[in-house]
Biopython code that builds the backbone (N, CA, C, O; Angstrom):
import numpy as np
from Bio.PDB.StructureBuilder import StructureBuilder

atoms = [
    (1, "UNK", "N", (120.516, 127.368, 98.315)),
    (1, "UNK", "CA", (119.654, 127.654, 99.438)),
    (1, "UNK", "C", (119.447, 129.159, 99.532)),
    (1, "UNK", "O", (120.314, 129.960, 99.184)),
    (2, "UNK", "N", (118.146, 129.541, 100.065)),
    (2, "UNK", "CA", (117.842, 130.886, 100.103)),
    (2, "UNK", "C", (117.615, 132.145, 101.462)),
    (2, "UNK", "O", (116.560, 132.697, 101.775)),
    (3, "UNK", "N", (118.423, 132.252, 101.824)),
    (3, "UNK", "CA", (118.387, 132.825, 103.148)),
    (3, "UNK", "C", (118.003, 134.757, 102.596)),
    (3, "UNK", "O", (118.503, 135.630, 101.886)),
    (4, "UNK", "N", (116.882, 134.560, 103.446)),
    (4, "UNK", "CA", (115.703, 135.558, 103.409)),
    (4, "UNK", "C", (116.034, 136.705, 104.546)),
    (4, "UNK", "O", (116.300, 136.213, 105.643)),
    (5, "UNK", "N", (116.063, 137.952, 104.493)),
    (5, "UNK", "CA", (115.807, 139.441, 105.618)),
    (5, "UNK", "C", (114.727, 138.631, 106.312)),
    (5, "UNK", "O", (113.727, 138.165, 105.767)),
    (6, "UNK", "N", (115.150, 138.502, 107.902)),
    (6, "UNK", "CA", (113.714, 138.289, 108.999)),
    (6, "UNK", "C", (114.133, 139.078, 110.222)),
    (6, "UNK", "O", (115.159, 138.756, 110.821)),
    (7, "UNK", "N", (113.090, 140.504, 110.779)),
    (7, "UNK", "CA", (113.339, 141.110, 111.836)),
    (7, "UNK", "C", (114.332, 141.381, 111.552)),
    (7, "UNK", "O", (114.589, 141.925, 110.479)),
    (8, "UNK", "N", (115.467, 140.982, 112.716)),
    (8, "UNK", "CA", (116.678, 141.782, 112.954)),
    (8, "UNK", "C", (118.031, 141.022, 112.384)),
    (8, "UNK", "O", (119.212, 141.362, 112.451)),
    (9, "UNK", "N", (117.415, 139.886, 111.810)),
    (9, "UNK", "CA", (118.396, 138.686, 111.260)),
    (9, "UNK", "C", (117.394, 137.938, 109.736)),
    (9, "UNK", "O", (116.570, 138.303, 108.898)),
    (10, "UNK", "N", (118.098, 136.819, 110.106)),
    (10, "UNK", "CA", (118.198, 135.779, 108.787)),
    (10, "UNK", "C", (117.257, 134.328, 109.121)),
    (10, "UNK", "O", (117.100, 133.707, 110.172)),
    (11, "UNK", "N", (116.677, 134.086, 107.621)),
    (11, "UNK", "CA", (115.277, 133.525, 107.743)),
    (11, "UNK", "C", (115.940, 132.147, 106.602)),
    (11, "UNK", "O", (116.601, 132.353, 105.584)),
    (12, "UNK", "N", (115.623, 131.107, 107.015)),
    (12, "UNK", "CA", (116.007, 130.021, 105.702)),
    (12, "UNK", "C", (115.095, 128.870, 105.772)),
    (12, "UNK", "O", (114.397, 129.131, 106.752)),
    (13, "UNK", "N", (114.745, 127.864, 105.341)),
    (13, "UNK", "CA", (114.414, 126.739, 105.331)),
    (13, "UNK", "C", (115.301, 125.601, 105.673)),
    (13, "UNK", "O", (116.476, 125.907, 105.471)),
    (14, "UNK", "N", (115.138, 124.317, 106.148)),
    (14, "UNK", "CA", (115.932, 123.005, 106.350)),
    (14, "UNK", "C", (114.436, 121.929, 106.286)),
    (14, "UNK", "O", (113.228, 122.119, 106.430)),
    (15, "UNK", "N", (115.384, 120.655, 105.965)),
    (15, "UNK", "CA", (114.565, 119.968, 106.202)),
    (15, "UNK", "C", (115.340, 119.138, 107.141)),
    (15, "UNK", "O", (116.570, 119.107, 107.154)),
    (16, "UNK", "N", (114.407, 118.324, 108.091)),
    (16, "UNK", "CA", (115.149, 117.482, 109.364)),
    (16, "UNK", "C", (114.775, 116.281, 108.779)),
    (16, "UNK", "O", (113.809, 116.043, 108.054)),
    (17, "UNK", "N", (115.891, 115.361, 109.288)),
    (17, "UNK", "CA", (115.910, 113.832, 109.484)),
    (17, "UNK", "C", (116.064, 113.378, 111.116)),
    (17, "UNK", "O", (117.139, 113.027, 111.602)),
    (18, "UNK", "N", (114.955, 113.441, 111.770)),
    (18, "UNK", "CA", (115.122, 112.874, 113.338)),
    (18, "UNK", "C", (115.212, 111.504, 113.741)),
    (18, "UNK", "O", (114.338, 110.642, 113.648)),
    (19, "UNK", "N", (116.297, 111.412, 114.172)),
    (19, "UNK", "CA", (116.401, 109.336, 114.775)),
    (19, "UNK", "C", (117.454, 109.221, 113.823)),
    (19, "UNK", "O", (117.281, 108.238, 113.102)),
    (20, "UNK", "N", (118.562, 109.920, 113.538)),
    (20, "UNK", "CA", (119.535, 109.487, 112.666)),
    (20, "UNK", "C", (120.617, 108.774, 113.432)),
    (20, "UNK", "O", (120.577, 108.361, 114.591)),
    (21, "UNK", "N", (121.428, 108.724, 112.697)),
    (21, "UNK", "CA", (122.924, 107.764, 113.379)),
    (21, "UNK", "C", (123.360, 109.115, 114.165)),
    (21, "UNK", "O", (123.205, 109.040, 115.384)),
    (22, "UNK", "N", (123.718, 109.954, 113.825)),
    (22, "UNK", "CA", (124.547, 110.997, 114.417)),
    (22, "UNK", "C", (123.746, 112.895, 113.744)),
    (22, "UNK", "O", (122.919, 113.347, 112.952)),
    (23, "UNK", "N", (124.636, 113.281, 114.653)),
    (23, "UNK", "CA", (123.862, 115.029, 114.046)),
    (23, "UNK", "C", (124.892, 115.119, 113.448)),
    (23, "UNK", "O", (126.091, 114.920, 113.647)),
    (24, "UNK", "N", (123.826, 115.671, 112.166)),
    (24, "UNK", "CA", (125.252, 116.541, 111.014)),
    (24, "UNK", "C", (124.213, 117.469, 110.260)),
    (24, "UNK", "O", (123.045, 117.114, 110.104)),
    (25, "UNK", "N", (124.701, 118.667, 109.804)),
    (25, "UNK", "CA", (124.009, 119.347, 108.952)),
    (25, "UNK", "C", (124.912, 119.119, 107.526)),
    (25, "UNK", "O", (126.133, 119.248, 107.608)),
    (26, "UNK", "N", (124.494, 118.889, 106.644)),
    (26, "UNK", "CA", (124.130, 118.423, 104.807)),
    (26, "UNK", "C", (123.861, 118.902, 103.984)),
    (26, "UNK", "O", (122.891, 119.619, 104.228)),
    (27, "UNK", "N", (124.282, 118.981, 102.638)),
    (27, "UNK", "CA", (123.243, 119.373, 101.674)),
    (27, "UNK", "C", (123.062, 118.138, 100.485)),
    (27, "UNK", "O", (123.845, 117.315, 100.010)),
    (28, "UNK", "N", (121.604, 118.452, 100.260)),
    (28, "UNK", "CA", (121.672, 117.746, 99.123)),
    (28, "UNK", "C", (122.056, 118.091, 97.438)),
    (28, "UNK", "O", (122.473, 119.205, 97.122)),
    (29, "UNK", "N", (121.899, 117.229, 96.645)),
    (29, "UNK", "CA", (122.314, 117.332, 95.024)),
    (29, "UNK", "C", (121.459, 118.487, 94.869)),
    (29, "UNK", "O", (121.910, 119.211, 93.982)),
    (30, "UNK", "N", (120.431, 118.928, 95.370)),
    (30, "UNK", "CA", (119.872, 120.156, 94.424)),
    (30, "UNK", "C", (120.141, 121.529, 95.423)),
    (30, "UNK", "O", (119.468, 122.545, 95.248)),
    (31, "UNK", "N", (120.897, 121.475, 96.184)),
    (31, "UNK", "CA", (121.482, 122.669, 97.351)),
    (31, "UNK", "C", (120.310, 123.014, 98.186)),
    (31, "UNK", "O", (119.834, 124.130, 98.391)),
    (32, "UNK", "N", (119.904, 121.789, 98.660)),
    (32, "UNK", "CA", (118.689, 122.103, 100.092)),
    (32, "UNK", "C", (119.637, 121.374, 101.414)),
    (32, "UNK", "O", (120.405, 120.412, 101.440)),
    (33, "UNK", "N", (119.171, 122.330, 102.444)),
    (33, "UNK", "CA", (120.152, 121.519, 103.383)),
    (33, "UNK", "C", (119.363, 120.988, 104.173)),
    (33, "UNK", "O", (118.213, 121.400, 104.328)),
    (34, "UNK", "N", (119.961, 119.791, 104.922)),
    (34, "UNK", "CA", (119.388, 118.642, 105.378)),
    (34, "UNK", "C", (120.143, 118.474, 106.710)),
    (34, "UNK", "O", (121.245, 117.928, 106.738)),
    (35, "UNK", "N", (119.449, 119.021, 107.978)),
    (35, "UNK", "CA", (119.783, 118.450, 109.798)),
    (35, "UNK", "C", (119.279, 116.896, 109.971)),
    (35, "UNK", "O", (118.134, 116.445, 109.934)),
    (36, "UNK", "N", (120.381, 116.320, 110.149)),
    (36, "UNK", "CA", (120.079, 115.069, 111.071)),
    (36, "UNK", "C", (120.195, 115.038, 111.960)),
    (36, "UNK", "O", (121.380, 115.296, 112.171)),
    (37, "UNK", "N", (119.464, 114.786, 113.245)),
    (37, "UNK", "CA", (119.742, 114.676, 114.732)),
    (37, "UNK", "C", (119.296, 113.186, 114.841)),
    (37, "UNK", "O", (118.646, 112.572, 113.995)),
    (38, "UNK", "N", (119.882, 112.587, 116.348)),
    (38, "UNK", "CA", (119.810, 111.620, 116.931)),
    (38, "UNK", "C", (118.501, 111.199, 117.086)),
    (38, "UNK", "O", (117.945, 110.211, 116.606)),
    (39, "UNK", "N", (117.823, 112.583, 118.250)),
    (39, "UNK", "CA", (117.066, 112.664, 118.846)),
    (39, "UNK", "C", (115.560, 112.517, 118.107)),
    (39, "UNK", "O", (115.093, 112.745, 116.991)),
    (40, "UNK", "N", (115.127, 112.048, 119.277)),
    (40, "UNK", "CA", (113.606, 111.441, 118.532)),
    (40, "UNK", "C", (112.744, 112.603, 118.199)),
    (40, "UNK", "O", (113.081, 113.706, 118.629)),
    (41, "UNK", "N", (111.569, 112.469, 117.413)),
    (41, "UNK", "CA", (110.713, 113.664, 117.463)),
    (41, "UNK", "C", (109.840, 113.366, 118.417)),
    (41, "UNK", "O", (109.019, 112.508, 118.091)),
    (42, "UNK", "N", (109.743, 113.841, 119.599)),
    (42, "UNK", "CA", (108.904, 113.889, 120.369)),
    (42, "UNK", "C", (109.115, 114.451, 121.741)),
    (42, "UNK", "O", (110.054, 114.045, 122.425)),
    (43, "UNK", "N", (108.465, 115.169, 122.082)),
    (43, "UNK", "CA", (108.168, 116.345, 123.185)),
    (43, "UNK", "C", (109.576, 117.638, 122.429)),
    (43, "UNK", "O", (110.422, 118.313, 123.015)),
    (44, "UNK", "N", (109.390, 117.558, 121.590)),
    (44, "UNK", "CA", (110.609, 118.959, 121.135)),
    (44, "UNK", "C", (112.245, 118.550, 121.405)),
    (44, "UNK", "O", (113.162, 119.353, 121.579)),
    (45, "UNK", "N", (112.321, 117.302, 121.390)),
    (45, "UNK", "CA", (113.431, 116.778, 121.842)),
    (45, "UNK", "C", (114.408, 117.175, 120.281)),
    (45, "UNK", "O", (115.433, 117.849, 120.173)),
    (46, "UNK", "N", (113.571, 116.427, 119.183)),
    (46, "UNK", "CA", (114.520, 116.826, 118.356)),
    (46, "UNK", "C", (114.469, 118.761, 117.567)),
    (46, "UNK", "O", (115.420, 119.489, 117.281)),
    (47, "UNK", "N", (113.613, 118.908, 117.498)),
    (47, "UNK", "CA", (113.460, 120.420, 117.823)),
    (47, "UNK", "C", (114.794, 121.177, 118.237)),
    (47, "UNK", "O", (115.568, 121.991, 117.734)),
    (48, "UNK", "N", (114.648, 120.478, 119.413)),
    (48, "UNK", "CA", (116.341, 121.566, 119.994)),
    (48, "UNK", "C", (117.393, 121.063, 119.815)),
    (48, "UNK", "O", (118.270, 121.848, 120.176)),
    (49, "UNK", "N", (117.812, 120.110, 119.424)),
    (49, "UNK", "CA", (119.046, 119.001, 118.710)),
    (49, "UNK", "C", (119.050, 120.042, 117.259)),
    (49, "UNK", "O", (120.039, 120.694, 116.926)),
    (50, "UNK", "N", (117.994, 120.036, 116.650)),
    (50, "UNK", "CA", (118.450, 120.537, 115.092)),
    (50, "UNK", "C", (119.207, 122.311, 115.397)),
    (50, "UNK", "O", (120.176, 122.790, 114.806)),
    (51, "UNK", "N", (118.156, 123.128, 116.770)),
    (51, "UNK", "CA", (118.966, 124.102, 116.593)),
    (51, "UNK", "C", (119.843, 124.283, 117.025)),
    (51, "UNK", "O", (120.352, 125.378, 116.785)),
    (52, "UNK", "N", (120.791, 123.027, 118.211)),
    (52, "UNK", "CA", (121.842, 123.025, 118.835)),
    (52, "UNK", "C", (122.514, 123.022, 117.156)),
    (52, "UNK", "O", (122.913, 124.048, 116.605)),
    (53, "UNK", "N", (122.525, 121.928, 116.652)),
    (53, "UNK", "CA", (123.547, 121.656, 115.382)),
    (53, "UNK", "C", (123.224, 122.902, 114.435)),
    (53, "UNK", "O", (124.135, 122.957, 113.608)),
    (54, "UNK", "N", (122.402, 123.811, 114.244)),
    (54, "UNK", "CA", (122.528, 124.766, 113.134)),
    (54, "UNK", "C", (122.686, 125.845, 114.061)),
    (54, "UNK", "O", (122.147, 126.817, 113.531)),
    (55, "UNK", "N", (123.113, 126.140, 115.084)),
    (55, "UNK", "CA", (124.044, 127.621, 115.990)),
    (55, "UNK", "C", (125.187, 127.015, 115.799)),
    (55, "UNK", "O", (125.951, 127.884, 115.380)),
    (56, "UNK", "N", (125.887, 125.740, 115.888)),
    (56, "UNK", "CA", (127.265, 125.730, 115.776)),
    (56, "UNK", "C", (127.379, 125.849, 114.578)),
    (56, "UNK", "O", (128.439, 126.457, 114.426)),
    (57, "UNK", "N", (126.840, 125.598, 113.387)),
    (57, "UNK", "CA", (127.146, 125.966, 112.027)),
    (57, "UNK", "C", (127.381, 127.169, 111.859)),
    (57, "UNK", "O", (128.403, 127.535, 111.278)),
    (58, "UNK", "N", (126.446, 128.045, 112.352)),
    (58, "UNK", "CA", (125.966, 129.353, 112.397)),
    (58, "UNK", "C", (127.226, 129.938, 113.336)),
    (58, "UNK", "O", (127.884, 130.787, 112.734)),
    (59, "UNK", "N", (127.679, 129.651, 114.675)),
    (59, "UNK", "CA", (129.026, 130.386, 115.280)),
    (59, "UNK", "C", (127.865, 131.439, 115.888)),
    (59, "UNK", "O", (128.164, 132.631, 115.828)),
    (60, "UNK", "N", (126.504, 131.070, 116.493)),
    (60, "UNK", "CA", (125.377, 132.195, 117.117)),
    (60, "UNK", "C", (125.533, 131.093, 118.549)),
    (60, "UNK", "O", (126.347, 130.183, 118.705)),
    (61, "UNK", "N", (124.460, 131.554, 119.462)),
    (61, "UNK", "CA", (124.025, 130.502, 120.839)),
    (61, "UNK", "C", (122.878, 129.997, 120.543)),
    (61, "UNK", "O", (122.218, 131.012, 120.324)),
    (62, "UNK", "N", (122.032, 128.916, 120.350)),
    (62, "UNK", "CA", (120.990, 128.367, 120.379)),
    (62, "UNK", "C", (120.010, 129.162, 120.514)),
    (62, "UNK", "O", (119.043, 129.085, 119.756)),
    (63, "UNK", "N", (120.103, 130.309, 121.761)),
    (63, "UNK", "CA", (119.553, 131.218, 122.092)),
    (63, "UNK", "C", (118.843, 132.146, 120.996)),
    (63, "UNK", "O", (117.689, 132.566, 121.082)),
    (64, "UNK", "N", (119.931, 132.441, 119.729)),
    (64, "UNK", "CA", (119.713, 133.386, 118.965)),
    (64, "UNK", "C", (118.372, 132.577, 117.484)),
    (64, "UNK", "O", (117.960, 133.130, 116.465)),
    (65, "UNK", "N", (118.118, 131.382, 117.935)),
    (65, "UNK", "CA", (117.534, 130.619, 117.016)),
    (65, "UNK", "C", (116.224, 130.514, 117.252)),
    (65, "UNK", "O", (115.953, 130.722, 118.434)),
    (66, "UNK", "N", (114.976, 130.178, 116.319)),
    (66, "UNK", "CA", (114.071, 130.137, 116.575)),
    (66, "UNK", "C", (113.067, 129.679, 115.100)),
    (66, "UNK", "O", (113.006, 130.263, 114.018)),
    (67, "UNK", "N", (112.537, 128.747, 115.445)),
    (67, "UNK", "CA", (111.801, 128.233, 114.443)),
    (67, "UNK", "C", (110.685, 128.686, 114.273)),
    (67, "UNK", "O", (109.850, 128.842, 115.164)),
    (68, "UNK", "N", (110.524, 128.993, 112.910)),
    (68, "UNK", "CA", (109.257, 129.973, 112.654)),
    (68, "UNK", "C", (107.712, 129.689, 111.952)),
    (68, "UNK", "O", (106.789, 130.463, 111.696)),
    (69, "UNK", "N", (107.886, 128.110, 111.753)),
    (69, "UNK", "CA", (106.943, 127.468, 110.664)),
    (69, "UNK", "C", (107.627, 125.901, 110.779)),
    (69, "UNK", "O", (108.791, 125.523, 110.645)),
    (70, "UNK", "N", (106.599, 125.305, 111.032)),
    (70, "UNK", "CA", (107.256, 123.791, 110.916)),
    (70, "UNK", "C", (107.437, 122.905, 112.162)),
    (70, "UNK", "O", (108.019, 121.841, 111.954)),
    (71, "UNK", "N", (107.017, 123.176, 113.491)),
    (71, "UNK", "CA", (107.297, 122.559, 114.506)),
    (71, "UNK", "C", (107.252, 121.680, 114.926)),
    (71, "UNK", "O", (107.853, 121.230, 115.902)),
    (72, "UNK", "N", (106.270, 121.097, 114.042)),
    (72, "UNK", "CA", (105.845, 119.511, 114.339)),
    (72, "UNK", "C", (106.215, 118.951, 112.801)),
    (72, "UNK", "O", (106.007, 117.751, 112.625)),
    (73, "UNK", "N", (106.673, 119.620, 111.826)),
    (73, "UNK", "CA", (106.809, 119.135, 110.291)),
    (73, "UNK", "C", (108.788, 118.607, 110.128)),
    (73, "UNK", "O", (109.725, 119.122, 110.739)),
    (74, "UNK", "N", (108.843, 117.550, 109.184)),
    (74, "UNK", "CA", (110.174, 117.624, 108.995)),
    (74, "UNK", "C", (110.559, 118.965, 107.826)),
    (74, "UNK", "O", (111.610, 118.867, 107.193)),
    (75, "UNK", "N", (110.015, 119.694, 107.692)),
    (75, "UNK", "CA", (110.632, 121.129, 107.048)),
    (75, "UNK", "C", (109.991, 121.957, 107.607)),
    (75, "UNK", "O", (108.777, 122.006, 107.799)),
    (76, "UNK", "N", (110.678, 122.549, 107.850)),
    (76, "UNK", "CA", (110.740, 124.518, 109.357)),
    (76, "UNK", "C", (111.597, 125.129, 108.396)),
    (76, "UNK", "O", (112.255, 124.591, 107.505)),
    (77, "UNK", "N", (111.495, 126.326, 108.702)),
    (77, "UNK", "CA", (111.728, 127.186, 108.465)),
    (77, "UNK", "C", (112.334, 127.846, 110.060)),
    (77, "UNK", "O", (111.715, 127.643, 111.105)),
    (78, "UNK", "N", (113.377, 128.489, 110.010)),
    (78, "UNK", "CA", (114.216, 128.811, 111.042)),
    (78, "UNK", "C", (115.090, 130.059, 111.124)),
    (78, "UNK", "O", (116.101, 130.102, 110.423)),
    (79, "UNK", "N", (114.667, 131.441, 112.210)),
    (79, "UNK", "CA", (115.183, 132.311, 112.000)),
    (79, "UNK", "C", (116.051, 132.332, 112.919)),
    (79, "UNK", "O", (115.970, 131.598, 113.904)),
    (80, "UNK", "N", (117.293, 133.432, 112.669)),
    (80, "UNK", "CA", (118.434, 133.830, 113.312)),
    (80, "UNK", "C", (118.508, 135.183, 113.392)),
    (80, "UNK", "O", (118.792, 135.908, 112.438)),
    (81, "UNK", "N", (118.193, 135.661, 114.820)),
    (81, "UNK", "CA", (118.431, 136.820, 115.516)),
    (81, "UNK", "C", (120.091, 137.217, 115.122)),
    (81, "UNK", "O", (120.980, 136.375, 114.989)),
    (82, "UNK", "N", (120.272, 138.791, 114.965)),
    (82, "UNK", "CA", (121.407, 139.217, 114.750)),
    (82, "UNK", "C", (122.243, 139.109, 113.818)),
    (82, "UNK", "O", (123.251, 139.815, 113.847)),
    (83, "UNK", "N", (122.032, 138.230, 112.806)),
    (83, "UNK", "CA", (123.011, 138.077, 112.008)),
    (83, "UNK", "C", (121.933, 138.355, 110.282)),
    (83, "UNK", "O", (120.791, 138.022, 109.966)),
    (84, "UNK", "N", (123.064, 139.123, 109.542)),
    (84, "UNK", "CA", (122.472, 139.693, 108.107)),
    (84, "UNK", "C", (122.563, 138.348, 107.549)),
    (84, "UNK", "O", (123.295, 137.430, 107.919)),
    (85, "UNK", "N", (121.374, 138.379, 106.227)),
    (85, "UNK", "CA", (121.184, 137.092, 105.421)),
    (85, "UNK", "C", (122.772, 136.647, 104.643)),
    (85, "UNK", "O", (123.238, 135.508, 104.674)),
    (86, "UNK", "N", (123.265, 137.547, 104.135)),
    (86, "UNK", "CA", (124.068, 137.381, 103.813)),
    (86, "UNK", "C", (125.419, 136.729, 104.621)),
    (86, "UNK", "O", (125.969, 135.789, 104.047)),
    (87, "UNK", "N", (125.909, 137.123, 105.756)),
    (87, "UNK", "CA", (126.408, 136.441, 106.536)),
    (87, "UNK", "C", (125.970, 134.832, 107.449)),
    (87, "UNK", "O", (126.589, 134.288, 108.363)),
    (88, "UNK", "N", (124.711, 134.419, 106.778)),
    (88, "UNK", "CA", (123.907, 133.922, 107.592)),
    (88, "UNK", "C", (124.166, 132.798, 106.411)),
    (88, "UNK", "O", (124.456, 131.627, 106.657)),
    (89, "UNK", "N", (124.021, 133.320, 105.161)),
    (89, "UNK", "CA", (124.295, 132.296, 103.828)),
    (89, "UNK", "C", (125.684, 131.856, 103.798)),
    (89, "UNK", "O", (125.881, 130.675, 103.512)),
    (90, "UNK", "N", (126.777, 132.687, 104.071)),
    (90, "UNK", "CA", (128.101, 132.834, 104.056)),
    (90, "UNK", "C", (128.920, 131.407, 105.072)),
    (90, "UNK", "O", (129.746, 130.544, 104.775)),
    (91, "UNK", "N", (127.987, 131.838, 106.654)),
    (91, "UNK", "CA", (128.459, 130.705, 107.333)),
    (91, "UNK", "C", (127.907, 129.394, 106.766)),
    (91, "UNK", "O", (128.766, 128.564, 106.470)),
    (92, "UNK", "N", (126.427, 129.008, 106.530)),
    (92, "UNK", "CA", (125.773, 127.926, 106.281)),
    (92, "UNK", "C", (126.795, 127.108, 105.250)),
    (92, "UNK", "O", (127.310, 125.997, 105.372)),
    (93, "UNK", "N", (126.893, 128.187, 104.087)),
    (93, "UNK", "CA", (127.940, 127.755, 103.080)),
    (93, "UNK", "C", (128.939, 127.324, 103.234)),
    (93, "UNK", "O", (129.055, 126.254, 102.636)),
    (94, "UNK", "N", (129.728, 127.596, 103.727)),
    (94, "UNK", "CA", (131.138, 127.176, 104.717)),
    (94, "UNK", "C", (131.291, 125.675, 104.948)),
    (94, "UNK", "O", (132.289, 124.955, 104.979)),
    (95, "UNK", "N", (129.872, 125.408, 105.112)),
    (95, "UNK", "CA", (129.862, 124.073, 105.885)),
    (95, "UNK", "C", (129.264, 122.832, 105.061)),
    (95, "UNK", "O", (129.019, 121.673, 105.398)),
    (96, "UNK", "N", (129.111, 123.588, 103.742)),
    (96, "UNK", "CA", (129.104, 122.407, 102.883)),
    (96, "UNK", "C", (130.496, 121.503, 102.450)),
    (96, "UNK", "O", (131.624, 121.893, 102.148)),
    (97, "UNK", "N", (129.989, 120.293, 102.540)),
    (97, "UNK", "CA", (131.425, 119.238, 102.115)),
    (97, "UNK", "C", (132.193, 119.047, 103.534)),
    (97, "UNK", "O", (133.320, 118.602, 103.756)),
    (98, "UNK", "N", (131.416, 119.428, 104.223)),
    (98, "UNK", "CA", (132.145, 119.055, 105.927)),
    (98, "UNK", "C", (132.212, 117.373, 105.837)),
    (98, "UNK", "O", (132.646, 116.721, 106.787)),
]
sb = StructureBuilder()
sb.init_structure("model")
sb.init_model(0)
sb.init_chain("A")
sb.init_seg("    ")
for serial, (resi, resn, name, xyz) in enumerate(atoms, 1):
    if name == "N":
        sb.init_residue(resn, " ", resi, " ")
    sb.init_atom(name, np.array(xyz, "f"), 0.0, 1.0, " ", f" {name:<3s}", serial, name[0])
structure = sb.get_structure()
């Protein structure tokens, strides 16, 4: 996965699975990572489920998150205020094989 310089933080791609059994963030066999939330897509419901589950990955507040491309798509693109790409790759990584 490729976590990109954005503004004052870190820029990456995900792709979402909305209406799943449970939230978990994933990766797949070719190292793309994959948010599942509960929550349905509709009125931004799952929207803020994916960035609740990728700030706790992340160890940021929801607050610091913000989707930058993709709002209505199951692949966004999603930046993180404050934190360098590299630290931003570092945590994501962490959390593979959870």
């Amino acid at each position: 996965m490729t976590v990109d310089p954005w503004e004052d933080g870190a820029a990456f791609r995900v792709k979402i699975h909305a209406g799943a059994k449970r939230n978990r963030l994933e990766w797949t066999r070719d190292g793309q990572m994959r948010v599942s939330v509960t929550a349905a897509p509709e009125r931004g419901k799952a929207n803020r489920a994916v960035l609740a589950v990728l700030a706790k990955a992340l160890r940021v507040p929801p607050s610091s998150l913000v989707i930058l491309s993709g709002e209505t798509d199951a692949r966004k693109r999603i930046g993180v205020h404050g934190l360098a790409p590299e630290e931003a790759s570092a945590r994501l990584a962490s959390t593979e094989g959870e």
